[in-house]
C-alpha positions as CSV (number, residue, x, y, z in Angstrom):
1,X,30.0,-57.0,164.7
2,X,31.1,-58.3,161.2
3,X,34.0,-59.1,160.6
4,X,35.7,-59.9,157.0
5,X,38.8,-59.6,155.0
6,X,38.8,-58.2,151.3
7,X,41.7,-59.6,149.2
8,X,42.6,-57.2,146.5
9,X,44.2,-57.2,143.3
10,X,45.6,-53.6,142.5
11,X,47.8,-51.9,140.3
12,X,51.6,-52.3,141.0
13,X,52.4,-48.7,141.0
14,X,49.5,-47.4,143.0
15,X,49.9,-50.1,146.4
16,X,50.7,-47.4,148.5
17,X,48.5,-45.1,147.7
18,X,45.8,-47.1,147.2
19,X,46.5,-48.3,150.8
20,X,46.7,-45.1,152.7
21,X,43.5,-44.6,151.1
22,X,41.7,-47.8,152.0
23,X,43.4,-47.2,156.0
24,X,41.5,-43.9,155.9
25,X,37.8,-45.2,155.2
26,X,35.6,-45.7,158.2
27,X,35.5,-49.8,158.6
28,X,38.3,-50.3,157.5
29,X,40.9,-51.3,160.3
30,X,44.1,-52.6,159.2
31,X,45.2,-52.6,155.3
32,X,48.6,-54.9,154.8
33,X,50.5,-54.5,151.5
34,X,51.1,-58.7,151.0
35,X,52.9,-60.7,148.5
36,X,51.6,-63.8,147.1
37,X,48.3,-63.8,144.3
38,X,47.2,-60.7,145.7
39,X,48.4,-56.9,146.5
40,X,46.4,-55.7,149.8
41,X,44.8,-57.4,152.2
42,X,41.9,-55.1,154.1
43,X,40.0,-56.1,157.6
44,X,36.8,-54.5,157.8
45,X,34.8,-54.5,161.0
46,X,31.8,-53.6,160.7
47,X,28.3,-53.6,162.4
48,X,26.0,-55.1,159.9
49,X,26.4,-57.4,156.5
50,X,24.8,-53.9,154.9
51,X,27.6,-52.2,156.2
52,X,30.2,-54.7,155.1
53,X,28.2,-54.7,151.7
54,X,28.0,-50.8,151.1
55,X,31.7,-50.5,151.9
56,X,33.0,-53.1,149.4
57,X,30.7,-52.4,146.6
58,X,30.7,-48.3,147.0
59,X,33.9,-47.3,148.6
60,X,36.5,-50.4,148.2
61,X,36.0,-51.6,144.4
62,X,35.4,-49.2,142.5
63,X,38.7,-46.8,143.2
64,X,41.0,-46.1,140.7
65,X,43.3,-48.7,140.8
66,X,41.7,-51.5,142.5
67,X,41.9,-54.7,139.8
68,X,39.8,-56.9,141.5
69,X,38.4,-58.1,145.5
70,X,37.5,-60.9,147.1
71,X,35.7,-60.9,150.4
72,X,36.2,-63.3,153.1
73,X,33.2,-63.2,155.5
74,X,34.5,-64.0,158.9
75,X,32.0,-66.8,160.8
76,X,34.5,-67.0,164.4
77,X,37.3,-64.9,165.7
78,X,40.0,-67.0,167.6
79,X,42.2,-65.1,169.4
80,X,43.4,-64.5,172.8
81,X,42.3,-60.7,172.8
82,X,38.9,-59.8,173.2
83,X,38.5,-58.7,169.7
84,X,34.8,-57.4,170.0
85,X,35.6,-55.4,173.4
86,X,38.1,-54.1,171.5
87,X,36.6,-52.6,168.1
88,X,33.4,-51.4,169.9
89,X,34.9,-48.8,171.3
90,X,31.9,-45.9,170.5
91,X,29.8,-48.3,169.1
């Protein structure tokens, strides 16, 4: 499983919608509207870097609205749930 977080720059009067959006797309499993340098924050699980790579590049950046993204590849989860037994639920 990969696992990464896209920081986005979006425009101001499209968060919202831009974020219902972004939770709708397969992969994509939490979107939080943030304060700070950035607008939304998405965590993508995925099952391969091609995945990760197709969903950025084809589905993330290039809706109307989105500004900019930078992607966080995730090397280590550390957390006291089992995240992997969580998300591969039908995987």
């Amino acid at each position: 499983m990969v696992t990464a977080i896209v920081l986005m720059t979006v425009d101001g009067k499209r968060v919202n919608q831009i974020a219902e959006t972004l939770a709708g797309i397969q992969g994509i499993s939490e979107c939080y509207s943030v304060g700070g340098s950035y607008d939304l924050v998405a965590i993508i699980r995925v099952p391969h870097n091609a995945d990760l790579a197709t969903l950025v590049t084809e589905h993330i950046a290039p809706l109307d609205g989105v500004l900019s993204t930078e992607t966080l590849l995730a090397f280590k989860a550390h957390s006291k749930h089992d995240l992997e037994a969580m998300f591969a639920v039908g995987l």
